[in-house]
C-alpha positions as CSV (number, residue, x, y, z in Angstrom):
1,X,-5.8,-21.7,14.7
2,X,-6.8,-17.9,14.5
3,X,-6.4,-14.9,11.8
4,X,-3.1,-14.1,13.4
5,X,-1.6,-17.0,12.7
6,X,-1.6,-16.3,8.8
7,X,0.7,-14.4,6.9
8,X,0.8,-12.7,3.4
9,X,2.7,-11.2,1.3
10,X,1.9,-7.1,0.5
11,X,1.9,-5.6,-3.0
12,X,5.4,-4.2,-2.4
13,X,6.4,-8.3,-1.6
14,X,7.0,-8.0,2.5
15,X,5.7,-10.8,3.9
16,X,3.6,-9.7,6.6
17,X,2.1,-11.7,9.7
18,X,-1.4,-11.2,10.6
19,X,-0.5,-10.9,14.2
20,X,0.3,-7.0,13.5
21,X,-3.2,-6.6,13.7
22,X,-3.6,-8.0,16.9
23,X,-6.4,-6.1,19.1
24,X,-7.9,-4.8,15.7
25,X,-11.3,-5.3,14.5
26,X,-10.6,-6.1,10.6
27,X,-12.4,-6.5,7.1
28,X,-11.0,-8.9,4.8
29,X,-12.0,-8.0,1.1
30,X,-11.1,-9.9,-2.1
31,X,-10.6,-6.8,-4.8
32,X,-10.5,-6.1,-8.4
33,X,-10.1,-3.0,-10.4
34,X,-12.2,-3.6,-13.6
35,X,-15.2,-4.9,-11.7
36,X,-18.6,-3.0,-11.4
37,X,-18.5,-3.2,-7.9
38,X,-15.0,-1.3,-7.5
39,X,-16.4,1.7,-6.8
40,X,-16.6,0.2,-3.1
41,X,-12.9,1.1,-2.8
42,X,-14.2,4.5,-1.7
43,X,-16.8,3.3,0.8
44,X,-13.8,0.6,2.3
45,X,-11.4,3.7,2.3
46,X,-14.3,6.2,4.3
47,X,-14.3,3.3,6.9
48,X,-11.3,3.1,7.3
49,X,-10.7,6.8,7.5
50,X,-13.4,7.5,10.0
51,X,-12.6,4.5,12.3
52,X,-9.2,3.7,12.0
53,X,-8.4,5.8,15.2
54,X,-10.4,3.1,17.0
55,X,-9.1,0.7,15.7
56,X,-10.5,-0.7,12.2
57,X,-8.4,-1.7,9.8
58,X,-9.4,-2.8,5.9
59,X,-7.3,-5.4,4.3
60,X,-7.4,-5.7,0.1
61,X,-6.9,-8.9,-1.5
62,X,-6.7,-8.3,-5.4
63,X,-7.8,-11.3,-7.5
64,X,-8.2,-12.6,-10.8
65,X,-10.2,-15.2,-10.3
66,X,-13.6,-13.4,-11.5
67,X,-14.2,-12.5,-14.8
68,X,-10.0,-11.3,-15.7
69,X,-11.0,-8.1,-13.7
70,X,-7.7,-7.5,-11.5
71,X,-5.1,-8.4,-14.6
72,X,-2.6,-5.4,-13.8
73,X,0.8,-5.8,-12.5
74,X,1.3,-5.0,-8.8
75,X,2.4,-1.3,-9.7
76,X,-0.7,-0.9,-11.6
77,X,-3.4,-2.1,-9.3
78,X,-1.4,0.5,-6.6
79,X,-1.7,3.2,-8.8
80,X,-5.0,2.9,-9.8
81,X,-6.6,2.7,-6.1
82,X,-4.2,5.3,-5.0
83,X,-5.2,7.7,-8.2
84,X,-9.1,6.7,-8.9
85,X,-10.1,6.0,-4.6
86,X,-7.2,7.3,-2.6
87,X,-6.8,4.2,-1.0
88,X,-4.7,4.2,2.0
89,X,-5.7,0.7,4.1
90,X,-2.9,-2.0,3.6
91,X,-2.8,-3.8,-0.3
92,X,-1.4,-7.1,-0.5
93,X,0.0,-9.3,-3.0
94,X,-2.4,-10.8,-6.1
95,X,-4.1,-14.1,-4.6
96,X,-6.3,-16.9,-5.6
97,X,-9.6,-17.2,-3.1
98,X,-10.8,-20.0,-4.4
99,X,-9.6,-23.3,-5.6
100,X,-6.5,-25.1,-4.3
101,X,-4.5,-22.3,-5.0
102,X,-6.8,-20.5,-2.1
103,X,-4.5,-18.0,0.0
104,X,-4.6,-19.7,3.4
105,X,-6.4,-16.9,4.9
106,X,-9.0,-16.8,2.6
107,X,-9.3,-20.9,2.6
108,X,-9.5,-20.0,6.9
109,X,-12.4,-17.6,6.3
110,X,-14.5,-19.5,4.0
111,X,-13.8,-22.2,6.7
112,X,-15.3,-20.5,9.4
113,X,-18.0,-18.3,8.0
114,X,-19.6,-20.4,4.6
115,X,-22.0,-18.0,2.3
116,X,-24.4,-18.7,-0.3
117,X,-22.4,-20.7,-2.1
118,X,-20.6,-22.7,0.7
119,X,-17.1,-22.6,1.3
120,X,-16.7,-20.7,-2.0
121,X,-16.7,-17.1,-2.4
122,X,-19.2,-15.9,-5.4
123,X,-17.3,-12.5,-6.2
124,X,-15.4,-9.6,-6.1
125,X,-15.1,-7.7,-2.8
126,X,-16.6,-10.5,-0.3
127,X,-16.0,-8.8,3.1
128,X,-15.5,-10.9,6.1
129,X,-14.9,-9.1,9.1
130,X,-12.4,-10.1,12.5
131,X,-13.6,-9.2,15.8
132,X,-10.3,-7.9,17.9
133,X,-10.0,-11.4,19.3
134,X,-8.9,-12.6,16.2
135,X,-12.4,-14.3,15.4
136,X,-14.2,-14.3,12.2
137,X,-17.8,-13.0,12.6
138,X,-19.6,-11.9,9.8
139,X,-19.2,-12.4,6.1
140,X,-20.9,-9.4,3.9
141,X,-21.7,-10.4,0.2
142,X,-20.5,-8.9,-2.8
143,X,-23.1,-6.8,-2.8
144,X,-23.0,-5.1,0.2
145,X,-22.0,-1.3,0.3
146,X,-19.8,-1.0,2.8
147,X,-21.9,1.8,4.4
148,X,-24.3,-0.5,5.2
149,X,-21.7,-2.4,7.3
150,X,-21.1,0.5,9.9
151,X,-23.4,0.0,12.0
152,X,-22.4,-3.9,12.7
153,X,-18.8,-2.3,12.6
154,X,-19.7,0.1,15.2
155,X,-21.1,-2.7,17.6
156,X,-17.7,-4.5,17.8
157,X,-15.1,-1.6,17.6
């Protein structure tokens, strides 16, 4: 089993198989719009920007599962990244990453790269990113700018 053999569902409800990213070297991030660390949208969206031409693609995951801090409906939490961040990179649907309601991407991920807390993820805007083979390699905390993720970005583009 690889990343391409998931699917999920964007936030305009198309289901949408992970295979279209095929060759692509990919972050995964878990997102919320109330959250102290959403002002990352901006740094996810410059990545994508400047390297999307060679092939990076950012994939956003909104969740509630942290604090009540992604409770809009899908039409809100598209208008607020579009409006506050300009965010351009592929949205999908609302999703649970963790518990036994765990998208089956996310329950993949945690799988194959465990962080502090194990298999769980601690927070808004985890980043795990896919190498172009389909192969998870390197799961960025919370915490982590996504500036500070270019230059691992920039060895496997």
């Amino acid at each position: 089993m690889n990343f391409y053999d998931f699917e999920a569902e964007r936030l305009d409800g198309t289901p949408e198989s992970m295979e279209k990213y095929k060759g692509k070297t990919i972050i995964v991030v878990n997102t919320a719009s109330k959250c102290g660390l959403t002002p990352q949208y901006e740094g996810l969206e410059s990545l994508y920007k400047t390297y999307k031409e060679q092939g990076l693609v950012v994939l956003g995951f909104p969740c509630n599962q942290f604090g009540n801090q992604e409770p809009g409906t899908t039409n809100d939490i598209q208008e607020f990244c579009q409006v506050n961040y300009g965010v351009s990179f592929p949205l999908f649907a609302k999703i649970d990453v963790n518990g036994s309601d765990a998208h089956p991407i996310f329950k993949y991920l945690k799988s194959e790269l465990s962080g502090l807390l194990g298999s769980k993820i601690k927070w808004n805007f985890t980043k795990f990113v896919i190498d172009k083979t389909g192969k998870p390699v390197k799961r960025f905390a919370p915490t982590t700018e996504p500036a500070k993720m270019e230059a691992f970005i920039l060895k496997i583009i």
